[in-house]
N, C-alpha and C positions, 0 to 999 in steps of 0.2 A: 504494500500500500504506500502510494507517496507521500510523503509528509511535507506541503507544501510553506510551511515555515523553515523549514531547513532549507529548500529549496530555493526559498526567498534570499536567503542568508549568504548561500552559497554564491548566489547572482549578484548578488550585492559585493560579497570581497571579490568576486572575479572582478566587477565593474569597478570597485578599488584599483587592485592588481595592475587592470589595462592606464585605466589614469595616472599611476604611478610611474607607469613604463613609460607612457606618452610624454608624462613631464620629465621625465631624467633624460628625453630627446628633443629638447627642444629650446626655442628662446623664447626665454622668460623676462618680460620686460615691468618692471612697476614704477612707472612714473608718479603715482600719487606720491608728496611728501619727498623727501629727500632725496628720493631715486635708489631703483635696486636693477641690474640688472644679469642674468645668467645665461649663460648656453651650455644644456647639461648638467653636469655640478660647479661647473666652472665659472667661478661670478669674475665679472668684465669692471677688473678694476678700474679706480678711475671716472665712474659714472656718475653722473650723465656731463659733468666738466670737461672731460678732455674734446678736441674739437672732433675728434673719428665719431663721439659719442653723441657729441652735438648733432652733428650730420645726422645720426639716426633717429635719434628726435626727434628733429624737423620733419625729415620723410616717413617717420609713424604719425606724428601728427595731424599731418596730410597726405594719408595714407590712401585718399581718394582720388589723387590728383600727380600728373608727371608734371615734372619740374626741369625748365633750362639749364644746362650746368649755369651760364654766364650769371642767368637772373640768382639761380641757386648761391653760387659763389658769394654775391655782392649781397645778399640778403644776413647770410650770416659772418662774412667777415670784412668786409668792405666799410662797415661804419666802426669798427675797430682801428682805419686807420692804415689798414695795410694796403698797398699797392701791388698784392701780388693776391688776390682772391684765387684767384683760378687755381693758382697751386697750392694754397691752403686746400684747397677740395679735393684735389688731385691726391697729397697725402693725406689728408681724411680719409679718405679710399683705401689709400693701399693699407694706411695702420690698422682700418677695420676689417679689411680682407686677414693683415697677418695675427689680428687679436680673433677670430675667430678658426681659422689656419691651426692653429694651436690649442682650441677646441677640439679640432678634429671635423669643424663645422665648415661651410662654405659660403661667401658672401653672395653667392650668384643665388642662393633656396631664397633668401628675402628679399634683395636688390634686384630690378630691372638696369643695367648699369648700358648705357650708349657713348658714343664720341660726341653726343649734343647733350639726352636728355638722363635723369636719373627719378626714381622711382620706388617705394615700397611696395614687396607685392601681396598684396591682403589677401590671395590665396595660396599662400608660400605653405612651402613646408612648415610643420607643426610648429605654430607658435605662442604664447599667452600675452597678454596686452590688460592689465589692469581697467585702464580707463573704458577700452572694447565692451567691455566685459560689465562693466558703471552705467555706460551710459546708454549700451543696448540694454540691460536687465532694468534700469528704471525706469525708462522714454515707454516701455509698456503699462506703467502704472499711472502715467501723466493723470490718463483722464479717469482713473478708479476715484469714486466717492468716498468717504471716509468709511461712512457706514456699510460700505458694500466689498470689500474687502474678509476674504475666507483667514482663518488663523495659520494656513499654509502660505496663505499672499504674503501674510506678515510676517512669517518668517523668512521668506524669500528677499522682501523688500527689506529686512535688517542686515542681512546677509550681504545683501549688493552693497547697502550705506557700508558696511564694513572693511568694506575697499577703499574710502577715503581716508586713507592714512595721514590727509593735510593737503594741504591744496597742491596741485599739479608743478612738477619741478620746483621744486622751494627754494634752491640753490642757484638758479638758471635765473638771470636778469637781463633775459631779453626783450624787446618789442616782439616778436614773433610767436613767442607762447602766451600771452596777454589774454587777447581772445577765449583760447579753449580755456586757461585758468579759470576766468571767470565765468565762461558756460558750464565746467562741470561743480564750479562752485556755488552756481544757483540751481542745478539740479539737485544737490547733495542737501541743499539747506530745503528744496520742493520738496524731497523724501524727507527728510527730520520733520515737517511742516505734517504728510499726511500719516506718520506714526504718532507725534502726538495729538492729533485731532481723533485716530482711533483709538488710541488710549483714555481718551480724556472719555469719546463715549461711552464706551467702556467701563468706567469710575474706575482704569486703572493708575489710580492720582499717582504713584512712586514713579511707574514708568513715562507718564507723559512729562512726568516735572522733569524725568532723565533727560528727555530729549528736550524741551523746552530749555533747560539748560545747555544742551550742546548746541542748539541753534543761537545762544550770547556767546558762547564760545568762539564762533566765526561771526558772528556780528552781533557784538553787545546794545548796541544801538536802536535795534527792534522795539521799538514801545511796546508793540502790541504785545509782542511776545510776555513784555516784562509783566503786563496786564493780566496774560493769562496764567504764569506762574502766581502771582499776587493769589488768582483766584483758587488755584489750584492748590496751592497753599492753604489757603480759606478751608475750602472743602475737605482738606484732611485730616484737619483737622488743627494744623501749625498757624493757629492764627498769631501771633507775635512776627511767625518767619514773612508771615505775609504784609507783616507793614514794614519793616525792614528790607525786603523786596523792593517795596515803594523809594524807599531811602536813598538805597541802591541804585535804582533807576533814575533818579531827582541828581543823585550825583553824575554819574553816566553821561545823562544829557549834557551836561554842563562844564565838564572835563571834556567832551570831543566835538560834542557841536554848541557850547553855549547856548543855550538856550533850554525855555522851560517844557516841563511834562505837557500832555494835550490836555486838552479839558475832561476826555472819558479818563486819562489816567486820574486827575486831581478828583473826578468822581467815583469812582472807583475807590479810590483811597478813604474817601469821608465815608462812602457805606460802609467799608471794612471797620474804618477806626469806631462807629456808633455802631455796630452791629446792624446793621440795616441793610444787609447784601443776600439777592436772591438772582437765582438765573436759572435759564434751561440750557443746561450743556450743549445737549446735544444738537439741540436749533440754533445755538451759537457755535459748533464747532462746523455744520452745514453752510449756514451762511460762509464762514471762512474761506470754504473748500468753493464757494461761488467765485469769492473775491480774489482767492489764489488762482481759477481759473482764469480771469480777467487779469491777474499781474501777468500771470504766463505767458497769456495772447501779449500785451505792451511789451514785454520783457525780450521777447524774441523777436518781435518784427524791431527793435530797439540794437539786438545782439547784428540781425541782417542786416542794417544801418551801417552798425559799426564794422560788422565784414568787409562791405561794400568801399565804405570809405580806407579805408587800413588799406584796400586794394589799391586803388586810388593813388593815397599817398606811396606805396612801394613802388607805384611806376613811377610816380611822381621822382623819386628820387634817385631811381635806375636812370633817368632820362638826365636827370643832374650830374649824375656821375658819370656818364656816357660825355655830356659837352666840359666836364671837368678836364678830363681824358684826353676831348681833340684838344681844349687850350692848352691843354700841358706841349703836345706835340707839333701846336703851333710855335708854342715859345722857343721847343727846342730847332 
């Protein structure tokens, strides 16, 4: 007779097994937070600072799109100052061909590599990509309602946040990571946003105050936020912690943007202090998940602006540096 819990079991460590084997072949890359990268067991010292490392970056970044060598060149080392971009790229290449050489690995499984263009190939040989991984596993839960989320979503949806080890390349001060920094940085705060509005209706006050707090973490700034800790507080009873909250937040404002609480905070705070505070969670945590849908719409056709323009200015300055070039050659 089978005994289909064992059976489960068994499918389960095989599907372990094969994961395990998959990942000891492959390139592992985690850009969230400081940067981690390996091929194999082999971590690629150096990362994501050296420039071979930089290059791969950029073209996982834009991991949708073939790239100029020339534009490529002058995008990452040309406002450095250097007059020699091309060959910065040129050994960015070969160091990441012999850093991976030494692997055992080959630069031709990821790179599309030409005598014009260069390219990541997103159907390369086996690879893992943190942010891939971020930002497909949550752009499915964009439009989930709070309340309509299974406790398997939820677990999956903490799962993905768990990948933001810190915002994208932390180390990395360039203009050309900008952009996605700040897009998987307003996704990652959209997921803290619909875990604690399902916690809250829920009455699971411990958990949503978690994350209500890791959403001041990356931006303490948040009134509303500070509003709904306040309340949350309230409800679980810490009413002390909940006007201390308020304090908190009165200082906050005022240390980074000068200026005072809104008026729902300064009300807020006077039902808490008289006891006179009553709400419906859950049709406030509803309404939210309205209002978050409508940041998200501004926020992105806001981010496509900002693409657009950033485009823009990169020609803008390729064309600058192209007439910088003939006067140099006129002069000589």
């Amino acid at each position: 007779m089978v005994n289909y819990n064992q059976l489960l079991l068994f499918a389960k460590s095989l599907h372990d097994a094969i994961k395990l084997v998959l990942l000891n072949k492959m390139l592992t890359l985690k850009l969230f937070g400081s940067g981690e990268a390996y091929y194999c067991d082999y971590p690629l010292i150096g990362f994501p600072n050296q420039h071979c490392y930089t290059l791969l970056c950029y073209l996982v970044l834009h991991r949708d799109q073939t790239h100029e060598r020339e534009r490529l060149a002058a995008t990452l080392w040309e406002v450095h100052g250097s007059n020699k971009p091309r060959r910065q790229l040129r050994n960015a290449l070969w160091r990441l061909r012999q850093v991976l050489r030494t692997a055992n690995g080959s630069l031709e499984n990821y790179l599309f590599v030409s005598n014009e263009n260069l390219a990541f190939v997103s159907e390369a040989e086996a690879y893992w990509l943190d942010i891939e991984i971020f930002e497909e596993g949550l752009t499915k839960y964009l439009d989930t309602a709070p309340q309509s989320f299974t406790s398997e979503q939820i677990d999956d949806l903490e799962a993905i946040l768990n990948l933001y080890q810190g915002d994208l390349l932390m180390g990395v001060y360039e203009d050309w990571c900008l952009y996605e920094r700040e897009w998987l940085r307003k996704l990652y705060l959209i997921g803290l946003n619909k875990l604690l509005d399902y916690h809250d209706i829920h009455k699971n006050y411990e958990q949503a105050l978690a994350y209500g707090r890791k959403i001041l973490e990356c931006d303490n700034v948040q009134e509303r936020v500070h509003r709904r800790i306040m309340r949350l507080l309230w409800q679980s009873g810490q009413r002390n912690a909940a006007l201390i909250q308020y304090r908190q937040c009165v200082q906050i404002l005022r240390d980074e943007l000068d200026v005072s609480p809104m008026p729902e905070t300064e009300n807020l705070y006077q039902q808490l202090r008289s006891n006179q505070f009553f709400t419906d969670y859950a049709s406030e945590a509803i309404s939210r998940q309205k209002s978050n849908s409508e940041e998200r719409s501004l926020t992105h056709q806001a981010l496509q602006r900002l693409q657009k323009l950033k485009a823009i200015v990169e020609e803008a300055n390729n064309e600058i540096r192209r007439l910088e070039a003939l006067f140099r050659q006129i002069d000589q």
